[in-house]
Backbone as CSV, one residue per row, in Angstrom:
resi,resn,N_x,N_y,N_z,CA_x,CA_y,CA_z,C_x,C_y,C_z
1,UNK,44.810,-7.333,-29.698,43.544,-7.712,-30.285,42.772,-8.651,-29.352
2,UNK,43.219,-9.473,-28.484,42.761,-10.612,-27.841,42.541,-9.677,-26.499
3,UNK,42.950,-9.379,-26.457,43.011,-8.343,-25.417,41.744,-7.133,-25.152
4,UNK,41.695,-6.618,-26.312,40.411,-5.915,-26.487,39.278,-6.994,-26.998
5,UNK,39.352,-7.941,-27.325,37.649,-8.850,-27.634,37.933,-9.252,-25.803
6,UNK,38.780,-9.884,-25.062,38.445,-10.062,-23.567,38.156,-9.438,-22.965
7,UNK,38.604,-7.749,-23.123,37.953,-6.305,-22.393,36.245,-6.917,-22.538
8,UNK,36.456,-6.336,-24.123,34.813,-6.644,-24.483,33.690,-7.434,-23.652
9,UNK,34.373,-8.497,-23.743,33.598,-9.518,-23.240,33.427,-9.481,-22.052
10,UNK,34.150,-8.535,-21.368,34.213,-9.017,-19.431,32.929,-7.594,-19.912
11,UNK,33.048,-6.522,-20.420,32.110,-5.764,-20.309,30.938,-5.998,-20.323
12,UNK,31.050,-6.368,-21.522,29.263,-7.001,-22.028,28.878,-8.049,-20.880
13,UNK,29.459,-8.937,-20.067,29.270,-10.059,-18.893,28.757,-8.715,-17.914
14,UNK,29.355,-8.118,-17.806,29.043,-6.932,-16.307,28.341,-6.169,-16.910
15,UNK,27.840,-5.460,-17.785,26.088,-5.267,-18.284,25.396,-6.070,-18.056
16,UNK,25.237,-7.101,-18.824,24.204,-8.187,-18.792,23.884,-8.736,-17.266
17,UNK,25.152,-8.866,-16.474,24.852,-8.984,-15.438,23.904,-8.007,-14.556
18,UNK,24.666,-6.657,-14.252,23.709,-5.725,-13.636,22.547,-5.462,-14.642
19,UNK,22.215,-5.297,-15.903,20.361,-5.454,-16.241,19.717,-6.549,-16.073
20,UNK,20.236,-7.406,-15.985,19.503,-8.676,-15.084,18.778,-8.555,-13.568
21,UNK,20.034,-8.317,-13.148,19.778,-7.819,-11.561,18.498,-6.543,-11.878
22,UNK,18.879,-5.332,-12.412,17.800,-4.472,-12.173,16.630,-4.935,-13.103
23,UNK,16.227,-5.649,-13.742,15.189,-6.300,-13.864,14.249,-7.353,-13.321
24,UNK,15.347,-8.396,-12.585,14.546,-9.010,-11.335,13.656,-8.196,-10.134
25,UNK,14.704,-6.704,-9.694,14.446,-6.515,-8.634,12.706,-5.586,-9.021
26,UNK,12.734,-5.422,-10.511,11.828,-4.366,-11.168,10.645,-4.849,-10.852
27,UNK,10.999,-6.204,-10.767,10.096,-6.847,-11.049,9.424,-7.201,-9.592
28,UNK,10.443,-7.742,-9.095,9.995,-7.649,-7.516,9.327,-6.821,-6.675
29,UNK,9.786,-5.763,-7.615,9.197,-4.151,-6.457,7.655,-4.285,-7.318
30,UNK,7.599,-4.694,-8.340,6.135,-4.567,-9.302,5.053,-5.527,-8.453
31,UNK,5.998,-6.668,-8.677,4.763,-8.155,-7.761,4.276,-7.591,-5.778
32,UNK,5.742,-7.280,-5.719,4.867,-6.640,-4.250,3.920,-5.709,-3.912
33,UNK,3.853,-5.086,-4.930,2.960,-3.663,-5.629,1.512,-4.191,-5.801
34,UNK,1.572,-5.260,-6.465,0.335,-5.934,-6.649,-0.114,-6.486,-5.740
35,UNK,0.506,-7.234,-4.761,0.374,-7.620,-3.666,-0.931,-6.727,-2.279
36,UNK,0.311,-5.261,-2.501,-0.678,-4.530,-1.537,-2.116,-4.420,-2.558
37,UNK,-1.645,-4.203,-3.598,-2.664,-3.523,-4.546,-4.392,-4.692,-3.956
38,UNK,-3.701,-6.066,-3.948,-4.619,-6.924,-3.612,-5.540,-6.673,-2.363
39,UNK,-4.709,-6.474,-1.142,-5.267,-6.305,-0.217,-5.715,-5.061,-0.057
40,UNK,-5.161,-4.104,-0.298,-6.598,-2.581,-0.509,-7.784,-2.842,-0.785
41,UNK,-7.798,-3.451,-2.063,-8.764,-4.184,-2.984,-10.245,-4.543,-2.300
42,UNK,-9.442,-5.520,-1.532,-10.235,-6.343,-0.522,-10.749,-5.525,0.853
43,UNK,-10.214,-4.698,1.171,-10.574,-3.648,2.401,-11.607,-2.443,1.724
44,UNK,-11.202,-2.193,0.569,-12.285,-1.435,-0.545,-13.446,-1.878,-0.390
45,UNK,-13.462,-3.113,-0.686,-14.686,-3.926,-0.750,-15.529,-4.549,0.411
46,UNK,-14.848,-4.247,1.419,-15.312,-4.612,3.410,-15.809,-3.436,3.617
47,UNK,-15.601,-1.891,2.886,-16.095,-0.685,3.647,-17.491,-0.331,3.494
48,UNK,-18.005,-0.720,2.426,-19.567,-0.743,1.864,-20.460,-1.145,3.103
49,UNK,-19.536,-2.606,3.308,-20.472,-3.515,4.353,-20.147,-2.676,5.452
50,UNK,-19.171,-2.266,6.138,-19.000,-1.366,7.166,-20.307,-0.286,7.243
51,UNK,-20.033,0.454,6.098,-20.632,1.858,6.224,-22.608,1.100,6.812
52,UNK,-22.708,0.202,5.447,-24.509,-0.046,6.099,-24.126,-0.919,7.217
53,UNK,-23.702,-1.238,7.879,-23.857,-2.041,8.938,-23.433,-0.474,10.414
54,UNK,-22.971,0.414,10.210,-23.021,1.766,10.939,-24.305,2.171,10.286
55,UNK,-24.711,2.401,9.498,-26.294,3.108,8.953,-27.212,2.684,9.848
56,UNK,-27.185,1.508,10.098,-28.315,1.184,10.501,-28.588,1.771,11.907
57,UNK,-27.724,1.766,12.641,-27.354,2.496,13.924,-27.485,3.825,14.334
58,UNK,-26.699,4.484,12.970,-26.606,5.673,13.042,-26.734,6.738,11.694
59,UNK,-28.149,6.453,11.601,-28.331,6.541,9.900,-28.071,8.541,9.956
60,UNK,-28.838,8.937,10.679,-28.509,10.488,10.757,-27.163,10.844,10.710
61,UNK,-26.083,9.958,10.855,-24.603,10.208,10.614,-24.360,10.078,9.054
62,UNK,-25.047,10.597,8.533,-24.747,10.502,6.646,-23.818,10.908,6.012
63,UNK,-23.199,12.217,6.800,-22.487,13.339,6.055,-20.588,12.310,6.671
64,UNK,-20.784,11.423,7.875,-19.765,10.732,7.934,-19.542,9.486,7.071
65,UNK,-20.474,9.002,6.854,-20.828,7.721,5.946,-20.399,8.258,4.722
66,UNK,-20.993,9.767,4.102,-20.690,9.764,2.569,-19.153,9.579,2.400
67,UNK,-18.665,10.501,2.797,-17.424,10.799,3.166,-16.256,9.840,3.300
68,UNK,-16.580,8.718,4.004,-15.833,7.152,4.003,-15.953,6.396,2.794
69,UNK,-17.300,6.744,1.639,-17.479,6.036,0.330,-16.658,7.033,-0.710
70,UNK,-17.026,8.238,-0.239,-16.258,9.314,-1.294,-14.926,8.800,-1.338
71,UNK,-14.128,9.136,0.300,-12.700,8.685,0.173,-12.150,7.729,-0.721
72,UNK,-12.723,6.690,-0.307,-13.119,5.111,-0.526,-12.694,5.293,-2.210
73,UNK,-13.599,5.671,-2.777,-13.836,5.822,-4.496,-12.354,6.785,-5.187
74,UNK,-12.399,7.678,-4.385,-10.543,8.064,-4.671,-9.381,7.245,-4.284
75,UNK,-9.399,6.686,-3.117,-8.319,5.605,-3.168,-8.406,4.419,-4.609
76,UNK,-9.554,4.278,-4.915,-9.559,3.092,-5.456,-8.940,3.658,-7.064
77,UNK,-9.097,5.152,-7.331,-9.066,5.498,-8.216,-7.361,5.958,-8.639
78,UNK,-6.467,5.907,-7.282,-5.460,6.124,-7.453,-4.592,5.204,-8.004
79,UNK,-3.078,5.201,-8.527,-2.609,4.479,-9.381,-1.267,4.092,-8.650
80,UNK,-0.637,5.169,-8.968,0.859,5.220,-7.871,0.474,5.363,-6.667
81,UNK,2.424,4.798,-6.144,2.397,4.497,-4.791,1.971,5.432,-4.293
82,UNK,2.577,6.814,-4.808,2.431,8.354,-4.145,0.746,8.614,-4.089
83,UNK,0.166,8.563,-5.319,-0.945,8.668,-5.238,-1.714,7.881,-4.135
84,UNK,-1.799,6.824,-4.091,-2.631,5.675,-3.524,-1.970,5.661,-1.718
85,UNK,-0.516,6.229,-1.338,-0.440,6.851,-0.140,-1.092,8.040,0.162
86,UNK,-1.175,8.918,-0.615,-1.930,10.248,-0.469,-3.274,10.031,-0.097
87,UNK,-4.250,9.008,-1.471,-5.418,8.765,-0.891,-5.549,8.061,0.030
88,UNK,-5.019,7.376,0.638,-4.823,6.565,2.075,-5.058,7.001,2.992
89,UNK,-4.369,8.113,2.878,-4.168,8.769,4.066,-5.491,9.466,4.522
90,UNK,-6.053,10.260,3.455,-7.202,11.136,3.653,-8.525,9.706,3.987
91,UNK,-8.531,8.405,3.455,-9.307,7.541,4.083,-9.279,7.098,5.203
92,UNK,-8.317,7.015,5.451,-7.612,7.295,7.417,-7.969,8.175,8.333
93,UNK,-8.205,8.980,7.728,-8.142,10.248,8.178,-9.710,10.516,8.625
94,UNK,-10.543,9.733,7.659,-12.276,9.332,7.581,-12.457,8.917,8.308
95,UNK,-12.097,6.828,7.963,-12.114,6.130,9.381,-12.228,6.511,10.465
96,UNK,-11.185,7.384,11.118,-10.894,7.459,12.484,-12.275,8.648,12.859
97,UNK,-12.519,9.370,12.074,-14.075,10.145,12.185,-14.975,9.127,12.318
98,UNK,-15.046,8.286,11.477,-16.088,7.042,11.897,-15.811,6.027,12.832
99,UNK,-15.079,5.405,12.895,-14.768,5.004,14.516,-15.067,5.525,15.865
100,UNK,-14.583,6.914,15.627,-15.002,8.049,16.915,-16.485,7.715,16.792
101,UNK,-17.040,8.141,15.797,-18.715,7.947,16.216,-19.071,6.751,16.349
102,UNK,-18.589,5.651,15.999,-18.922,4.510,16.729,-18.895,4.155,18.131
103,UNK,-18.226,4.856,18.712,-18.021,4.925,20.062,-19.070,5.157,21.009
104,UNK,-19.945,6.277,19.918,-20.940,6.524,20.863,-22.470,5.615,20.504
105,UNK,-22.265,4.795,20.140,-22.974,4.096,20.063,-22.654,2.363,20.583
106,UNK,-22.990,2.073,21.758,-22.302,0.683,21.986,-23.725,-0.227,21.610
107,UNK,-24.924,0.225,21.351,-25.329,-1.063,20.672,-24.475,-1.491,19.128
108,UNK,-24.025,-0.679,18.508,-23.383,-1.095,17.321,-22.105,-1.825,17.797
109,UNK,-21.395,-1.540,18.686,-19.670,-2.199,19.108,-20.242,-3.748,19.397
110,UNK,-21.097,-3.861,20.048,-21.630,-5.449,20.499,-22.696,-6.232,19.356
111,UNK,-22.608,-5.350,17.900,-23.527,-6.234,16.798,-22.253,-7.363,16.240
112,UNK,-22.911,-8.311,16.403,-22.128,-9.528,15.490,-21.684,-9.161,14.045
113,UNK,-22.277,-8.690,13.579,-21.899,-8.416,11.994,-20.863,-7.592,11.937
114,UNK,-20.804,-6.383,13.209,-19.858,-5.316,13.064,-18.689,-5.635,13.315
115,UNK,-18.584,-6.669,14.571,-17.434,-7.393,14.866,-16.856,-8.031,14.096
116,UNK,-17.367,-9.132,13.246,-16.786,-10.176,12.164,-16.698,-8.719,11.471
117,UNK,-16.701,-7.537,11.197,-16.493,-6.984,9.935,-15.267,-5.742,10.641
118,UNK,-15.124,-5.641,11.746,-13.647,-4.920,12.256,-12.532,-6.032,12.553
119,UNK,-12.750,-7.576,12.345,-11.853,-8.467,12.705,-11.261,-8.651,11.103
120,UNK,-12.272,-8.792,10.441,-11.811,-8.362,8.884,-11.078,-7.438,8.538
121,UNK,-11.306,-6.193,9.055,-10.488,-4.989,8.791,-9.609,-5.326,9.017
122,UNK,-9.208,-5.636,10.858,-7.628,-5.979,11.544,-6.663,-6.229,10.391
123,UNK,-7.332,-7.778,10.645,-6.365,-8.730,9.582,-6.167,-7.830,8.051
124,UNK,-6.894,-6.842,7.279,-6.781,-6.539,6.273,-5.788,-5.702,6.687
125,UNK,-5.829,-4.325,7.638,-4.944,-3.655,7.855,-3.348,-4.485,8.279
126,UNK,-3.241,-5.121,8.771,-2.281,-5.990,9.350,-1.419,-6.789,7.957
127,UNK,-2.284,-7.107,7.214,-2.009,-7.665,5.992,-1.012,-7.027,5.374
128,UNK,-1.847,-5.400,4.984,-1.245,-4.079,4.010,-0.315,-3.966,4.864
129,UNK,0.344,-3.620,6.078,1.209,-3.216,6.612,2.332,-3.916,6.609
130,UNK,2.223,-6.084,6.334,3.039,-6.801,6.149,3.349,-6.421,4.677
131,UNK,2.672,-6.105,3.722,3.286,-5.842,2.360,3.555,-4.602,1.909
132,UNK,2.734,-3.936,2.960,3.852,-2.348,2.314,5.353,-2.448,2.896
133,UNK,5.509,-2.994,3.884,6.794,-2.902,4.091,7.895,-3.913,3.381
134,UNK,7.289,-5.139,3.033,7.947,-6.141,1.837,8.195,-4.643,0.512
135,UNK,6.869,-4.653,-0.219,7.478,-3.348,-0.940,8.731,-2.733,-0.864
136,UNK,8.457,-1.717,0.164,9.350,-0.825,0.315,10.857,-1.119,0.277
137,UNK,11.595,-2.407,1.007,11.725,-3.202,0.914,12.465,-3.848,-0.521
138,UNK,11.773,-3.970,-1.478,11.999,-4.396,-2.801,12.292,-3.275,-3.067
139,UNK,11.561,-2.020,-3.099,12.028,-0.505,-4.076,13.597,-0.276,-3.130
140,UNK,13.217,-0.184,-2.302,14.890,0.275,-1.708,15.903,-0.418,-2.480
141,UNK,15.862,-1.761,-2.039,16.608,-2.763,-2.805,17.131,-2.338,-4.449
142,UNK,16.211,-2.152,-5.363,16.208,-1.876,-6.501,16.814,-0.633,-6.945
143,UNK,16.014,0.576,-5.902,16.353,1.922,-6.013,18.363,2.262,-5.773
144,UNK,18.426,1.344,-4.807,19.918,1.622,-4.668,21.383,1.042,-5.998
145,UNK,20.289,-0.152,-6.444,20.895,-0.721,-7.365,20.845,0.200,-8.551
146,UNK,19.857,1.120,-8.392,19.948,2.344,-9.612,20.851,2.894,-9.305
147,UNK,20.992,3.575,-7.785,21.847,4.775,-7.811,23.336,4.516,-7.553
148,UNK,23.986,2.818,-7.272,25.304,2.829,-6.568,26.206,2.696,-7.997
149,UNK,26.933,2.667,-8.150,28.073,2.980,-9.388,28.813,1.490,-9.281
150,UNK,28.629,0.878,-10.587,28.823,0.981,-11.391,27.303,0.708,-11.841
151,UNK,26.470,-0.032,-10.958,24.910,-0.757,-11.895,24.164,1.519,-12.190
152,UNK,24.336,2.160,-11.942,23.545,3.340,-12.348,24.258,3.499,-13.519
153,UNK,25.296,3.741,-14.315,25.571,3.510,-15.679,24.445,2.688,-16.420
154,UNK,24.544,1.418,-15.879,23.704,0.169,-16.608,22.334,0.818,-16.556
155,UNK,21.717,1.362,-15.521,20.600,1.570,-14.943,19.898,2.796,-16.523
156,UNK,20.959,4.067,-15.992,20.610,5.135,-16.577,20.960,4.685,-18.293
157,UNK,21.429,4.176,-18.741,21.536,3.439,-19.930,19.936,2.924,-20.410
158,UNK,19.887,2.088,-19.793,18.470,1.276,-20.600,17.322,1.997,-19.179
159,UNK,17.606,2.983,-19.171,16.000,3.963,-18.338,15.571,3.285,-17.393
160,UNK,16.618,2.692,-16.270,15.832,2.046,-15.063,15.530,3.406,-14.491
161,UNK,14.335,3.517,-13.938,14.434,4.568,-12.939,14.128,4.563,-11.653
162,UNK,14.609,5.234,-10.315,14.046,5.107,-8.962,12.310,4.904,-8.814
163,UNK,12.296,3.529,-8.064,10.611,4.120,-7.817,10.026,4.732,-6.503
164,UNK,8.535,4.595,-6.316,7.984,5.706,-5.204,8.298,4.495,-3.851
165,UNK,8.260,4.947,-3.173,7.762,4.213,-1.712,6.646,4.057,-1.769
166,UNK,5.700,3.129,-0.812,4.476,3.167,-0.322,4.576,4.053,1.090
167,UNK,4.524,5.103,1.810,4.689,5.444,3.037,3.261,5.817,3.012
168,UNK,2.858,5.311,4.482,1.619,5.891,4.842,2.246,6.614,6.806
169,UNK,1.660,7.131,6.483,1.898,8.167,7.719,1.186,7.590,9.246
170,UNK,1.380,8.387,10.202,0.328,8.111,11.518,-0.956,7.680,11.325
171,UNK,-1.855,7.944,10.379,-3.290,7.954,10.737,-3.115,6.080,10.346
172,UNK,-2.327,5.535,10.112,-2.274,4.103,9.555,-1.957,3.627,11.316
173,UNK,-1.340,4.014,11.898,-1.383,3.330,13.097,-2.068,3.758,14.285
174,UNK,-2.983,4.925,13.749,-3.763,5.480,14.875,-4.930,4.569,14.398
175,UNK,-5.156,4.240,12.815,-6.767,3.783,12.745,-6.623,2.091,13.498
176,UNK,-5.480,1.404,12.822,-5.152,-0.145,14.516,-5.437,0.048,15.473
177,UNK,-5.027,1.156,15.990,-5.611,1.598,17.626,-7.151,1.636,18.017
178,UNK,-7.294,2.392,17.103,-8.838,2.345,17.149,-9.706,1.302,16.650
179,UNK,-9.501,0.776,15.589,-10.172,-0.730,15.674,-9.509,-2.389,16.667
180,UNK,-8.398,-1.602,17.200,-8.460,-2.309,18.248,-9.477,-2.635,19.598
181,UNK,-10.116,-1.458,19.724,-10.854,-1.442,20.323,-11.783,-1.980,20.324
182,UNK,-12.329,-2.318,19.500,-13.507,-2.956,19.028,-13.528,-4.953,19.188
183,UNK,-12.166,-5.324,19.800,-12.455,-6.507,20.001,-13.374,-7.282,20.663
């Protein structure tokens, strides 16, 4: 009898323990989530000023301009990681169309406004890249604590489930390259 209430008890200690754990880390992978979520946010809100500060330069470039706000308005509209990497990507994918045409224009590379507003980008891109990888990071962390045995019992019990990555692909370190340029 003493024997089975001490089973008990070491059990219920090693539940409580691992849903603890996968609730900190839930949580962790959530706050870093918000984190990037912040700094998108803020790069969302730098591209407006981008796009008219290229207008003015190169206003006949419209069909590139729409295109960077269109993107723009689907990233912002995405939710998940998967999603919000997907739209990333295709805004990346913009950028670097608009960058290219910035190129050919060097009165715009030498406007003050454009500069303070690609040194903004840097640091914004530079930012997202320090917290997508914190993320990822936290989900790994968490994700494994779902799947290694004994915490995936605990896990699959009270519905922890694996979450997404943030992965963004090449066009994330081709568009650095290219607003590197612009120093």
């Amino acid at each position: 009898m003493i024997a089975g209430i001490a089973g008990l008890a070491v059990f219920t200690i090693v539940v409580i323990i691992f849903y603890n754990r996968l609730v900190r880390l839930r949580y962790a992978a959530l706050q870093s989530w918000s984190d990037i979520d912040v700094h998108l946010k803020k790069r969302y809100e730098l591209l407006p000023n981008l796009v008219e500060t290229v207008k003015a330069y190169a206003s006949h470039e419209s069909t590139t301009l729409a295109n960077v706000i269109e993107r723009r308005a689907m990233a912002m509209k995405a939710t998940t990681p998967g999603e919000k990497a997907r739209a990333e990507r295709m805004l990346a994918e913009t950028l670097q169309v608009l960058f290219a045409l910035v190129e050919a224009y060097p009165e715009l590379k030498a406007d003050k406004h454009f500069q303070q507003l690609m040194t903004q980008m840097r640091e914004l891109e530079d930012n997202i890249e320090y917290a997508r990888r914190y993320y990822n990071a936290m989900v790994r962390d968490y994700n494994i604590v779902t799947e290694v045995f004994p915490s995936n019992i605990v896990a699959s019990a009270f519905s922890f489930a694996p979450q997404e990555f943030f992965e963004l692909e090449a066009p994330d370190i081709e568009r650095k390259q290219v607003a590197a340029r612009f120093v």
